[in-house]
C-alpha positions as CSV (number, residue, x, y, z in Angstrom):
1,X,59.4,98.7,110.6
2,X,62.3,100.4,112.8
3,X,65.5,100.1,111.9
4,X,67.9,100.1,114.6
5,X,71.1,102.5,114.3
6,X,73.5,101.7,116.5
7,X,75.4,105.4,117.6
8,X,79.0,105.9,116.1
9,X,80.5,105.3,119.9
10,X,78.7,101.6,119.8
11,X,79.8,101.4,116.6
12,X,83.2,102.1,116.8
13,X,83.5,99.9,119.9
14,X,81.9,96.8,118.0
15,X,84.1,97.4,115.2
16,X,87.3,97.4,117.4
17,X,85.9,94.6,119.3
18,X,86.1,92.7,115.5
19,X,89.3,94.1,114.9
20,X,90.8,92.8,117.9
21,X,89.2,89.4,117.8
22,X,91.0,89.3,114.2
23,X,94.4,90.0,115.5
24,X,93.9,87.5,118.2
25,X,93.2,84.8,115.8
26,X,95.7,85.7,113.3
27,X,98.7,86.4,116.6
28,X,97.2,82.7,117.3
29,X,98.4,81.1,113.2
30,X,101.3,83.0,112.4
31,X,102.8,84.2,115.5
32,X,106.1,82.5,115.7
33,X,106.5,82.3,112.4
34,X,106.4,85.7,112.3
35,X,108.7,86.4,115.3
36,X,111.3,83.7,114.0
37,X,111.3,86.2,110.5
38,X,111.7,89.3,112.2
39,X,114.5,87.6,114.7
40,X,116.4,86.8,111.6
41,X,115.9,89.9,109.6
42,X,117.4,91.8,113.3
43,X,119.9,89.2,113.0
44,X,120.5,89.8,109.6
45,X,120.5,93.5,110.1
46,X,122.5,94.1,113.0
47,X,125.5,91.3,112.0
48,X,127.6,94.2,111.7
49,X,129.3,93.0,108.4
50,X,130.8,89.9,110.2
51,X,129.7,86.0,108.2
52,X,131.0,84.3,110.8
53,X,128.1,82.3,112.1
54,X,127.2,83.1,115.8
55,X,127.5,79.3,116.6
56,X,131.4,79.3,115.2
57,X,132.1,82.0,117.5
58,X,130.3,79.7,120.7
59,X,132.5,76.8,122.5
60,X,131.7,73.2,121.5
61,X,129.8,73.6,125.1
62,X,127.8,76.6,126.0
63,X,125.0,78.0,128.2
64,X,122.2,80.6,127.3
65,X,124.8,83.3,128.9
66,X,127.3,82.5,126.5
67,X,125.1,83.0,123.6
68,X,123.8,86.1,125.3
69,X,127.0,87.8,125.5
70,X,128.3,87.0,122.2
71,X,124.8,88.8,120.8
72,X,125.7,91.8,123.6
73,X,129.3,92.2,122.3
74,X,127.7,91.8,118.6
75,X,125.0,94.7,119.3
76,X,122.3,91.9,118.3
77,X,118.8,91.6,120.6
78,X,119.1,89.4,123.3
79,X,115.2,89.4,124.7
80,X,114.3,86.0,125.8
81,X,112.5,85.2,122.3
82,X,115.3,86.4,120.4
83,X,117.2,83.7,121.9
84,X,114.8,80.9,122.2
85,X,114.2,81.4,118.3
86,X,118.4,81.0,118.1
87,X,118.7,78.1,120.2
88,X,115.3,76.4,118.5
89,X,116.7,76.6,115.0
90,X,120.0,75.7,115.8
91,X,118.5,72.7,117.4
92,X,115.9,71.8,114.9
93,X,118.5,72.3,112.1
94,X,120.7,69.4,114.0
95,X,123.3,72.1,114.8
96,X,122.7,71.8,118.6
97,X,121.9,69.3,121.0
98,X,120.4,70.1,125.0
99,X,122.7,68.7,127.6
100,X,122.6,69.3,131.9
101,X,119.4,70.6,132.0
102,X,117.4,73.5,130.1
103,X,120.6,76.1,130.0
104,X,123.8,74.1,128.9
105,X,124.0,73.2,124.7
106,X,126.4,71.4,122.6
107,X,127.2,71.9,119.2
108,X,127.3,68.7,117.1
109,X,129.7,67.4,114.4
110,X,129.0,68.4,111.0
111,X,128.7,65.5,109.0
């Protein structure tokens, strides 16, 4: 009976194949969760000292650009995610509520 042996370049290339197939499922699960933790530890990292929450510092009414400069002027990352993860907590905590459209936000009364 032959054994096949598969040579170390088909080998290599199967096992990366794995590999990536694993990362792709695993991106898949814990993705944002794992984007929202490492926006808030670069949050956490960069405040600069300051407790003042980012939301205190924004109008009762604000846009994306608002938020966006107040994370410029604060030296804090202002990719796209960075700031969807922002506005999504702040809305899901009740913080926050979507008005005019996609850009525009209103911060809510605290009870």
């Amino acid at each position: 009976m032959q054994q096949h042996v598969l040579q170390p370049a088909a080998y290599l290339e199967r096992e990366l194949r794995c590999i990536v197939c694993w990362l792709l499922i695993v991106s898949a699960e814990f993705g944002e969760k794992l984007e929202e933790e490492i926006s808030q530890g670069l949050e956490l990292a960069t405040a600069k000292g300051s407790v003042e929450s980012l939301l205190d510092l924004l109008p009762s009414e604000f846009d994306k650009s608002d938020l966006i400069a107040l994370r410029v002027k604060r030296k804090q990352s202002t990719s796209p995610n960075a700031i969807r993860i922002v506005l999504h907590r702040w809305k899901k905590a009740g913080k926050i509520e979507q008005v005019d459209g996609l850009a525009k936000y209103r911060q809510l009364k605290k009870n």
